[in-house]
C-alpha positions as CSV (number, residue, x, y, z in Angstrom):
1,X,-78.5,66.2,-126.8
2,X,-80.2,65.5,-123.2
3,X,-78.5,63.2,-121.0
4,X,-80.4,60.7,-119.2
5,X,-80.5,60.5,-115.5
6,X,-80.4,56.9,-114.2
7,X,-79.5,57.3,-110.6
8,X,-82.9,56.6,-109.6
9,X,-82.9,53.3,-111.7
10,X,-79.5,52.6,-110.0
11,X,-81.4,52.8,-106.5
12,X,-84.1,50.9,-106.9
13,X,-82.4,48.3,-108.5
14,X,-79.8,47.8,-105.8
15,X,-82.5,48.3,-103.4
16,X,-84.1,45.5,-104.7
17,X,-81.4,43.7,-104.9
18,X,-80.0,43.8,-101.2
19,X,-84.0,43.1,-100.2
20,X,-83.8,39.3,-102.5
21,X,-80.0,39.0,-100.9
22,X,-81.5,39.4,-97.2
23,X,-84.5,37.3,-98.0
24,X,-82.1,34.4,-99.1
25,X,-80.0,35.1,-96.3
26,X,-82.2,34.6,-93.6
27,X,-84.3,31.4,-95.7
28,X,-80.6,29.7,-95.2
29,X,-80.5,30.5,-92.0
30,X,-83.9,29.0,-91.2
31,X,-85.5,31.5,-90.1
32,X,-89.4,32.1,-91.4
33,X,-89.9,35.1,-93.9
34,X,-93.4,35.9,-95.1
35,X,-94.0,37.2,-98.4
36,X,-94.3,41.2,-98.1
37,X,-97.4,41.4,-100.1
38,X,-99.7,38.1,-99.5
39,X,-98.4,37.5,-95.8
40,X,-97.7,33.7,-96.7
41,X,-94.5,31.6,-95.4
42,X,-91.5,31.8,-98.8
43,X,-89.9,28.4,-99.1
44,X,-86.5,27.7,-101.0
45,X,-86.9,25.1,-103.7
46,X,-83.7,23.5,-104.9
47,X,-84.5,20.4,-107.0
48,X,-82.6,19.6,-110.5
49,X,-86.0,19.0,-112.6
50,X,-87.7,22.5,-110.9
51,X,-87.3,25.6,-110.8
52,X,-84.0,26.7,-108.2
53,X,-85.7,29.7,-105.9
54,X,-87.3,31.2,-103.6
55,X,-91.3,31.3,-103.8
56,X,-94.6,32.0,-101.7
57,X,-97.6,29.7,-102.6
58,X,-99.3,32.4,-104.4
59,X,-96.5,33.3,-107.0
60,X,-96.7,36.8,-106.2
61,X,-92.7,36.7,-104.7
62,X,-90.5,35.0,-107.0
63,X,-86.8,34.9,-107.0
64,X,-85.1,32.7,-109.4
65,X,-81.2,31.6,-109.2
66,X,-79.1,30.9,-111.9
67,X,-77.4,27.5,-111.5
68,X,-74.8,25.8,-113.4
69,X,-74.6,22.2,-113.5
């Protein structure tokens, strides 16, 4: 049986996953991050009837929290 190399996976992912944690981290300290592929300003929306995230106008960055109530 072959066994399956994920450290590559594991990389990207946390890669990708420090890149959203610095994005938020510098969106809460007010500074002005542009989305990395369309150039536009990402704004934090945290409203109770929306969606809770960080988005550009286009869509194309999306990240979503999970909030509990």
């Amino acid at each position: 049986m072959t066994k399956i190399d994920f450290s590559a996976i594991n990389k990207s992912s946390a890669k990708s996953y420090n890149e959203q944690k610095n994005i938020i981290k510098k969106i809460g300290k007010g500074h002005t991050v542009y989305c990395p592929i369309c150039q536009q300003v990402l704004s934090l929306c945290v409203a109770a009837d929306k969606a809770t995230g960080v988005t550009c106008l286009r869509g194309c960055t999306v990240i979503d929290f999970e909030v509990e109530a």
